[in-house]
C-alpha positions in Angstrom: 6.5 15.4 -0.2 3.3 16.6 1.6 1.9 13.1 2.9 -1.6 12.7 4.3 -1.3 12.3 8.2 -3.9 9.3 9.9 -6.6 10.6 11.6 -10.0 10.3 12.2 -12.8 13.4 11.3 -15.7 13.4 13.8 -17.9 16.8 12.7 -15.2 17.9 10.2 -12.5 18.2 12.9 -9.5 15.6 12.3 -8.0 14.5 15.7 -4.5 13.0 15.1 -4.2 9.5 16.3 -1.1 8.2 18.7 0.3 5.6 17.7 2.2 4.7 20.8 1.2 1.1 21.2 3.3 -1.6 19.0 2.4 -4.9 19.6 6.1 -6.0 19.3 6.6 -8.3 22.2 3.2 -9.7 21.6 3.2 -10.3 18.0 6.1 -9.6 15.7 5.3 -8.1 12.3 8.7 -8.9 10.7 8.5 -11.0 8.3 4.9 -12.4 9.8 1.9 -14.2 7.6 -1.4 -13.8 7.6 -2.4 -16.9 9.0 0.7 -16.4 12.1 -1.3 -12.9 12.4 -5.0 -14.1 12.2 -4.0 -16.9 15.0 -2.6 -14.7 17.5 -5.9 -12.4 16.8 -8.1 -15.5 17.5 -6.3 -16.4 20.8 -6.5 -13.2 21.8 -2.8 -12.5 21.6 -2.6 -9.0 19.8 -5.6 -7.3 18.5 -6.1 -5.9 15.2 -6.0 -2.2 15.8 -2.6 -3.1 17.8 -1.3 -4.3 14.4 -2.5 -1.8 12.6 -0.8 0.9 15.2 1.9 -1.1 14.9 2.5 -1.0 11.1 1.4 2.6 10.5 4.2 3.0 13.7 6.5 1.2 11.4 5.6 3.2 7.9 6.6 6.5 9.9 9.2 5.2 11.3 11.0 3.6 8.6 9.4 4.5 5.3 11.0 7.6 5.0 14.1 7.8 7.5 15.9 4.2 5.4 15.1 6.6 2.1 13.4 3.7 0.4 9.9 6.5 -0.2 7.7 3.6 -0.6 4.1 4.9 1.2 2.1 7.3 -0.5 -0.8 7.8 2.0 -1.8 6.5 5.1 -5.6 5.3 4.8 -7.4 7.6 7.5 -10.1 4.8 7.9 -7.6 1.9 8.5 -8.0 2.1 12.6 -11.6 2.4 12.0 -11.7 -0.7 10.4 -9.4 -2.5 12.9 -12.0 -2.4 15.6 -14.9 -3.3 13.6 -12.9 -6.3 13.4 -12.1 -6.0 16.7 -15.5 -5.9 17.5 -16.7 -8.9 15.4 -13.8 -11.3 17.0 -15.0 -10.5 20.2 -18.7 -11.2 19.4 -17.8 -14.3 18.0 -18.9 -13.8 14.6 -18.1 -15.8 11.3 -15.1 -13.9 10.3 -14.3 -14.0 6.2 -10.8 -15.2 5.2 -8.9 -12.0 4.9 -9.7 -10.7 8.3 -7.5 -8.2 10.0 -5.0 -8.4 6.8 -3.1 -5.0 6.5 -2.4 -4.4 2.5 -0.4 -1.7 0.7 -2.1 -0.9 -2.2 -0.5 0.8 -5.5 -1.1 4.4 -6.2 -3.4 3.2 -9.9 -6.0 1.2 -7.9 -9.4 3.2 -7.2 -10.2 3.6 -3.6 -12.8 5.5 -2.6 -11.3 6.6 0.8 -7.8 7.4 -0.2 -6.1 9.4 -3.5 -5.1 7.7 -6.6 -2.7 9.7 -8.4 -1.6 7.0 -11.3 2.0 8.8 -10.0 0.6 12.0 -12.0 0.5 15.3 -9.8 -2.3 16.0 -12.1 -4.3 13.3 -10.6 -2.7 14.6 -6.7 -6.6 15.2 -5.3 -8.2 12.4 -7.1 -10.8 10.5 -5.0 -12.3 7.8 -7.4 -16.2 7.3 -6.9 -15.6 3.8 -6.0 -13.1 1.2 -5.2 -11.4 -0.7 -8.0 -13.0 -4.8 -8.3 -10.1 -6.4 -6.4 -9.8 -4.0 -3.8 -13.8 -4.4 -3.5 -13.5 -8.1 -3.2 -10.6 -7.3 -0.7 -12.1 -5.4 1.9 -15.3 -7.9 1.4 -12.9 -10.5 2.6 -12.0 -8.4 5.6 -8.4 -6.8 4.4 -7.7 -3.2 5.5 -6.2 -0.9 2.9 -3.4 0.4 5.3 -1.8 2.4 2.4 -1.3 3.7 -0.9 2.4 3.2 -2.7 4.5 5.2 -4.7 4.5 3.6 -8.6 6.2 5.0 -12.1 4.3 7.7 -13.4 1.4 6.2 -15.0 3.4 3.0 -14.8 5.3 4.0 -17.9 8.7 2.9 -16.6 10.0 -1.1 -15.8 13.5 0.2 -15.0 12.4 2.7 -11.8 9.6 3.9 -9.7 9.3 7.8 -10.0 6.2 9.4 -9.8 5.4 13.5 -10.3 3.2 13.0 -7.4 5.5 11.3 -4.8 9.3 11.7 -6.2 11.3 8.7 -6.4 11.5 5.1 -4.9 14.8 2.9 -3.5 15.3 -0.4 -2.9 14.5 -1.1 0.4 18.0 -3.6 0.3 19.9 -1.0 -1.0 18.4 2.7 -1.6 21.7 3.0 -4.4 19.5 0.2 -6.7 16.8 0.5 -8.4 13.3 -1.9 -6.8 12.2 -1.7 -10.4 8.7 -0.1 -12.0 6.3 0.6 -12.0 4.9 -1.4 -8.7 8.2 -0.3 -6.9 6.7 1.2 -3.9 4.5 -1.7 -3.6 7.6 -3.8 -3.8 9.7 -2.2 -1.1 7.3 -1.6 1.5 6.4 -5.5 1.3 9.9 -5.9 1.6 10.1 -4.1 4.7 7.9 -5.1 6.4 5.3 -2.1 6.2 2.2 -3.9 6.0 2.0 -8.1 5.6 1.3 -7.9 1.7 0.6 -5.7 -1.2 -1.4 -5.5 -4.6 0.4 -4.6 -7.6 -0.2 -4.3 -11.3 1.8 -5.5 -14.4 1.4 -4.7 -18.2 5.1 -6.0 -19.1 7.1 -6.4 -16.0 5.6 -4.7 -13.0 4.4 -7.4 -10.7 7.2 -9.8 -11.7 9.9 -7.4 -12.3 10.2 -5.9 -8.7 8.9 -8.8 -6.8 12.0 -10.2 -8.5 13.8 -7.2 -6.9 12.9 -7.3 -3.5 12.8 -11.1 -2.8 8.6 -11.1 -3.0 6.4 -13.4 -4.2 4.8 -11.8 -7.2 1.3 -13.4 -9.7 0.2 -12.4 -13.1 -2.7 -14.2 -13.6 -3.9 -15.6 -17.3 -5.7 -12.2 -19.3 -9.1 -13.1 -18.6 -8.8 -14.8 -15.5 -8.9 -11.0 -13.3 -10.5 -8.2 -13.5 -8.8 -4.9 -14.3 -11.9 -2.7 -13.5 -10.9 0.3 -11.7 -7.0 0.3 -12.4 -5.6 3.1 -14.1 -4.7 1.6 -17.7 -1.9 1.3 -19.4 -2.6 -0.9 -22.5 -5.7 -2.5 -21.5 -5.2 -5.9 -23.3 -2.2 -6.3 -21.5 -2.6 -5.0 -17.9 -2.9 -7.9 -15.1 -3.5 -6.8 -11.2 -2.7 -9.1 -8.7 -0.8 -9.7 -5.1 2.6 -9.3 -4.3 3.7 -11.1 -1.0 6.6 -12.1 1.1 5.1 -15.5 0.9 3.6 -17.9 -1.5 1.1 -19.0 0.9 0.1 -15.5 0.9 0.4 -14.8 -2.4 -2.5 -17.8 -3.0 -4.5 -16.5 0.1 -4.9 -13.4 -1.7 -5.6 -14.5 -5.5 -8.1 -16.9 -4.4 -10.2 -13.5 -3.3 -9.0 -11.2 -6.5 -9.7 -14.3 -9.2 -13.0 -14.5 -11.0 -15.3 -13.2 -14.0 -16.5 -9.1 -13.3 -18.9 -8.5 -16.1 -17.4 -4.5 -15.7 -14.2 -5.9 -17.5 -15.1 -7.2 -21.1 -11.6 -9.4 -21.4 -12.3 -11.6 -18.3 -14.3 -15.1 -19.3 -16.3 -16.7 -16.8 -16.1 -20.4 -14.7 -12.3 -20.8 -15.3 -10.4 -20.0 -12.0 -10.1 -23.1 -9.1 -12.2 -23.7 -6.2 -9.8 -23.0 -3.7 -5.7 -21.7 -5.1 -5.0 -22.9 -1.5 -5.7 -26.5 -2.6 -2.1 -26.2 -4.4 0.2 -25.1 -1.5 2.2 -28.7 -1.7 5.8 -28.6 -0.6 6.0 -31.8 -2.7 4.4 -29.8 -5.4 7.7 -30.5 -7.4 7.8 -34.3 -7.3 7.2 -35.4 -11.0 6.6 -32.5 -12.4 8.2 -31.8 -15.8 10.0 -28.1 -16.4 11.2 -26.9 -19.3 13.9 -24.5 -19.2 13.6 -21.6 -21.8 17.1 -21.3 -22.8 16.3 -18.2 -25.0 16.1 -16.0 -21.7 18.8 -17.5 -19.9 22.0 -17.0 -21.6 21.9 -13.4 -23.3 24.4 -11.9 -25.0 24.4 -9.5 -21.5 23.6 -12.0 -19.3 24.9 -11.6 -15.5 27.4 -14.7 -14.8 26.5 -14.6 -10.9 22.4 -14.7 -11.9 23.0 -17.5 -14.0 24.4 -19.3 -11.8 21.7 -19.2 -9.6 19.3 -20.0 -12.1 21.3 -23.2 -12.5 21.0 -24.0 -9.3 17.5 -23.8 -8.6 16.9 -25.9 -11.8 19.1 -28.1 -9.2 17.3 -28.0 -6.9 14.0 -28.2 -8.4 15.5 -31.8 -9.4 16.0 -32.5 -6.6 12.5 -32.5 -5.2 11.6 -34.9 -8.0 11.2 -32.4 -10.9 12.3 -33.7 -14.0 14.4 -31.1 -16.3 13.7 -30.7 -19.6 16.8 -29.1 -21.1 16.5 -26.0 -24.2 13.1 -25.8 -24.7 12.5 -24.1 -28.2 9.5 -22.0 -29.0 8.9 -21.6 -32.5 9.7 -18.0 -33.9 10.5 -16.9 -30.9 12.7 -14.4 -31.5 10.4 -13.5 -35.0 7.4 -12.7 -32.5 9.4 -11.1 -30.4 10.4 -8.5 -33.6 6.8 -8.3 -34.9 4.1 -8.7 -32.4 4.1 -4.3 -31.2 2.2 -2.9 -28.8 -1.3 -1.7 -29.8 -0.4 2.0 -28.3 -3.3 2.4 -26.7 -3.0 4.5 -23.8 -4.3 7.8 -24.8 -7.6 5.7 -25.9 -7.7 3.3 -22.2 -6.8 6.0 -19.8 -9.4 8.6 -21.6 -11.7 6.2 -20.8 -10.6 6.1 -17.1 -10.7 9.6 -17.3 -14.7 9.7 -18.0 -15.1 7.4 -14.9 -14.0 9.8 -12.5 -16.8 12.4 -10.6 -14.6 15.9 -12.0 -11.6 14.7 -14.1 -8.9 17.2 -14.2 -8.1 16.3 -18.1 -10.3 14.5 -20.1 -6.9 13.7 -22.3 -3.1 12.6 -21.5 -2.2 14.8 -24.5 -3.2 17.9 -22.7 0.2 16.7 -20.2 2.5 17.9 -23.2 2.0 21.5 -22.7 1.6 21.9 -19.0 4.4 19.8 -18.2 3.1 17.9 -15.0 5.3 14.6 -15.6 8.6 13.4 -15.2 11.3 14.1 -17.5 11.4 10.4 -18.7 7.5 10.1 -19.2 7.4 13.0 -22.2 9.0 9.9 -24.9 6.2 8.2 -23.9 3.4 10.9 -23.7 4.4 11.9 -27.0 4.3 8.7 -28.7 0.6 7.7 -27.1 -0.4 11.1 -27.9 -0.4 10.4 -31.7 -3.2 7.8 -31.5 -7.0 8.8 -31.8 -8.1 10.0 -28.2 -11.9 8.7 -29.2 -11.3 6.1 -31.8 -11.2 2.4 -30.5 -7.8 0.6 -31.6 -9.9 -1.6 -33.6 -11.8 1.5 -35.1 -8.7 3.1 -36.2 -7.8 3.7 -39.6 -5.0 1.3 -38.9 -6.6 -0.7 -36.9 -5.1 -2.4 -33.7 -6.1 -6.1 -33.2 -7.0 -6.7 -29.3 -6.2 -9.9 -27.5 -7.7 -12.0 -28.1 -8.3 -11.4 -31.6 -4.5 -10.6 -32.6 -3.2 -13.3 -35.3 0.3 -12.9 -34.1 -0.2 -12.9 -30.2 -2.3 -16.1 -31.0 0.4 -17.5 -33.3 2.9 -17.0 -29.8 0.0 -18.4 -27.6 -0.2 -21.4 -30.0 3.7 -22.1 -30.3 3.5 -21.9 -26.8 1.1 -24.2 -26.1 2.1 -27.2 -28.7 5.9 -26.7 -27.3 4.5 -27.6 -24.0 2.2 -30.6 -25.4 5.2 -31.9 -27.0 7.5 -32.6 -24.1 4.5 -32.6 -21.7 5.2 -29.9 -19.9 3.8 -28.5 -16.8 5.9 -25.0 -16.7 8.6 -23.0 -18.7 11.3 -21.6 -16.5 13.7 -18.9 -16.7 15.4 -16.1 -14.7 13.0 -12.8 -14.3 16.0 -10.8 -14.7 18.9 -12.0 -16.0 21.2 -9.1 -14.2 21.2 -7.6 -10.9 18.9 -4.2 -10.2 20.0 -1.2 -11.7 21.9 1.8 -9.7 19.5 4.7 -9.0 21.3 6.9 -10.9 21.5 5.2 -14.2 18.1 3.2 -14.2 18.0 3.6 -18.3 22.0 2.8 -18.8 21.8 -0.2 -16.9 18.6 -1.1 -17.8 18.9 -4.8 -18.8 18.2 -8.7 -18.4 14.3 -8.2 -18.0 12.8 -11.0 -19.0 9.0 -10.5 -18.1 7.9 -8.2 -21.2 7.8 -10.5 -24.0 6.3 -14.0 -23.3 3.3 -14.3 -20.6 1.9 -10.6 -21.3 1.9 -10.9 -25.2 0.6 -14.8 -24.8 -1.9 -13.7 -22.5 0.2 -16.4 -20.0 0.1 -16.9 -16.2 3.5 -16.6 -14.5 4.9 -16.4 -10.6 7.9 -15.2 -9.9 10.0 -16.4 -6.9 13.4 -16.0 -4.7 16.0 -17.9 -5.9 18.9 -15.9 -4.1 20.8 -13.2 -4.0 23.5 -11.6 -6.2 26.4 -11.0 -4.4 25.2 -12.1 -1.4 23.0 -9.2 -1.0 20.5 -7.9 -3.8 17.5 -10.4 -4.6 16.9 -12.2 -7.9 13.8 -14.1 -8.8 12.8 -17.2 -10.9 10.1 -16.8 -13.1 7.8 -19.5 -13.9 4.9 -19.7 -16.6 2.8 -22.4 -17.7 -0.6 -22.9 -20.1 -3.6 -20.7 -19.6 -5.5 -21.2 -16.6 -2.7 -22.8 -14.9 -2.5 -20.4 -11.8 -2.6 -23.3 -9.6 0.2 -25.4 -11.0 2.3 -22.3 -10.6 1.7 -22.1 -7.0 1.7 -25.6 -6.5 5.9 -25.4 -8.4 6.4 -22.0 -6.7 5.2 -23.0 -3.2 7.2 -26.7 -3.3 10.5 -24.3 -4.5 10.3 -21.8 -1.8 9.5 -24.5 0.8 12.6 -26.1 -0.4 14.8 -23.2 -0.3 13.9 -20.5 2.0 15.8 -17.7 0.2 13.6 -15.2 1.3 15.3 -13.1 3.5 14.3 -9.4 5.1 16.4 -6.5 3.8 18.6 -4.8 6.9 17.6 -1.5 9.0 13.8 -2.5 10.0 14.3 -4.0 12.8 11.3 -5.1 14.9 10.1 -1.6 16.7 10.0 -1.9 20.7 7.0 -1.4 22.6 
């Protein structure tokens, strides 16, 4: 894998940088938050090129040597940016929320500093003219894109994270499992400890799917609560961006930047996120609040005995903190809608239309992948079947046309079942595991590809949902409870998600990335 170095280009000569300095003994990065690492950079503890050293130390270090392949590219700029911040401490200026907050972005957001290969090698030398909207409202807020991470190729894949750009990803708890796709690089690096949090994106499964994997904090938001705008597509009526963190708390501080109307995405409505998603960080979130347990995703035919188990005791636990349980909830249809609500298909159509956004595209069209054969053997199903829909043609300007959300009779019919089920046992959430079975082994991602329970409800409803550690199978791989409530409800999530974790702990760093020493 040829990965781009960190340096800094003064009159088109690149000096390498040392990294020699890790601010170890001062501040460790294990496991830290942002607000542990903004306080020791207002006391003067550690500064924030120190930390940024000290996690592109630990990306070089680790990244590649534990054979987890996470990192894509080191951002050049990233120390640059660490002493501007520097700079501004020191002065004594108003500092905005996200200061000094190292991210690792996936490989489908535009940055304008830094590739964004979408995991295609036909996309390898792709610099976007602009950044996407969250990454934009990121680095407003004083976050530093540290790095770019590896993803499924054009996040095609829930079961693994292989890209024809950057190869494959591991687990970082186990590099013989599977972290999931397509945010899998995303995923592991959190995991690791290779920058304090991460953005990820998530059409059926790919926020919530590997979060669940790799004991993280994952959010897809309500469609229409976030923008999308500069995220390479998959099926644009379905795709969600959002954080990915070790830590609730984190998880909030970052949404509550990333949430809001951007008149450049035509699904997002206006005036419906919170004030302030830190508001709901209670850890007696739980007390009264009424769960109901989605029974329909919890015992499957194929259904790991060890995951259930856990499941069953975080509904437990959850009790008690003063939730009240609210035993086999039943959706109407659920399993009809499941059958008949399909996909609209329309990749070929949304990433076209990505494609006239860029300065010099190198295709204007996915189909034109089929004969040159840039992509992984298990995107060409996929390319294929995309490829038969209009390239030009709207889904809703098709022959047959292709209702999108939110004008799809069936997806409302879900969103309304939803909704009234709730209403009738006044609910706050629906519960259920993100994956009924453990990860898959590397080497037979498809055959053991089961238990993922993110595709069907919250994307198709256009729903919000969390996902957070409940434990781990066998002692050592992560599972995650997923959590989903009415639109709009992104606090309440937190609020349940936060009070859980609080209550729990489970989170737990994966072995071999040990602190670094100075």
């Amino acid at each position: 894998m040829n990965r781009i170095r960190t340096g800094l280009s003064f009159f088109g000569i690149t000096f390498l940088l040392s990294c020699s300095t890790a601010p170890s003994a001062k501040f460790p990065l294990v496991e830290a938050t942002i607000s542990q690492l903004q306080q020791a950079l207002n006391n003067g503890v550690v500064s924030c090129r120190e930390v940024v050293e000290a996690y592109i130390k630990r990306i070089e270090t680790y990244d590649q040597a534990s054979g987890i392949n996470a990192i894509t590219a080191i951002n050049p700029n990233s120390l640059r940016t660490a002493e501007q911040i520097d700079n501004a401490i020191q002065n004594g200026e108003i500092l905005p929320e996200l200061f000094c907050t190292p991210l690792l972005i996936k490989d489908n957001f535009d940055t304008h500093d830094m590739v964004t290969s979408g995991g295609s090698i036909v996309l390898k030398n792709n610099y976007p003219p602009d950044d996407a909207f969250m990454v934009r409202r990121l680095r407003e807020a004083g976050a530093i894109v540290l790095a770019k991470t590896n993803m499924a190729e054009w996040a095609f894949s829930p079961r693994e994270t292989v890209s024809s750009s950057y190869g494959r990803t591991a687990n970082a708890y186990d590099i013989n499992y599977v972290p999931a796709g397509s945010s899998g690089g995303t995923a592991s690096g959190v995991a690791a400890n290779l920058a304090i949090a991460g953005m990820g994106s998530d059409t059926g499964n790919s926020i919530r799917g590997p979060s669940s994997h790799l004991a993280l904090f994952g959010i897809r938001s309500t469609i229409g609560l976030t923008s999308r705008d500069g995220v390479i597509p998959l099926i644009f009526d379905r795709d969600i961006a959002g954080p990915m963190t070790r830590t609730v708390e984190d998880g909030a501080r970052l949404f509550n930047v990333v949430a809001g109307y951007d008149p450049n995405d035509p699904l997002t409505v206006p005036n419906k996120r919170e004030a302030n998603y830190l508001n709901f960080l209670n850890s007696d979130g739980l007390s009264g609040k009424r769960i109901g347990v989605l029974r329909a995703l919890v015992y499957k035919e194929d259904a790991d005995s060890e995951i259930t188990l856990l499941f069953e005791q975080a509904l437990q636990d959850m009790e008690s903190a003063g939730a009240m349980i609210i035993e086999s909830v039943s959706i109407p249809r659920f399993a009809d809608l499941e059958t008949e609500i399909q996909s609209c298909n329309s990749f070929r159509y949304d990433v076209g239309q990505y494609f006239k956004s860029l300065n010099s595209p190198p295709i204007l069209d996915v189909k034109d992948l089929l004969n040159s054969e840039k992509f992984v053997p298990s995107s060409k199903s996929g390319l294929e079947s995309f490829s038969e829909y209009p390239l030009e043609l709207s889904p809703e300007n098709r022959e047959q046309a292709c209702l999108i959300w939110p004008r799809h009779s069936l997806r409302n019919e879900l969103l309304a079942n939803t909704i009234s089920t709730m209403d009738a046992s006044n609910l706050d959430a629906l519960v259920f595991p993100t994956w009924s079975n453990p990860p898959a082994h590397i080497d037979k991602a498809s055959s053991e590809y089961r238990g993922d329970n993110s595709q069907f409800l919250p994307p198709s409803a256009g729903l919000p949902a969390v996902t957070v550690p409940m434990g781990f199978w066998q002692g050592r791989l992560p599972a995650g409870i997923q959590i989903t409530g009415r639109p709009y409800s992104e606090g309440i999530l937190i609020e349940i998600a936060y009070a859980y974790e609080q209550l729990t702990k489970h989170r737990k760093p994966p072995d071999g990335f040990d602190e670094l020493p100075q």
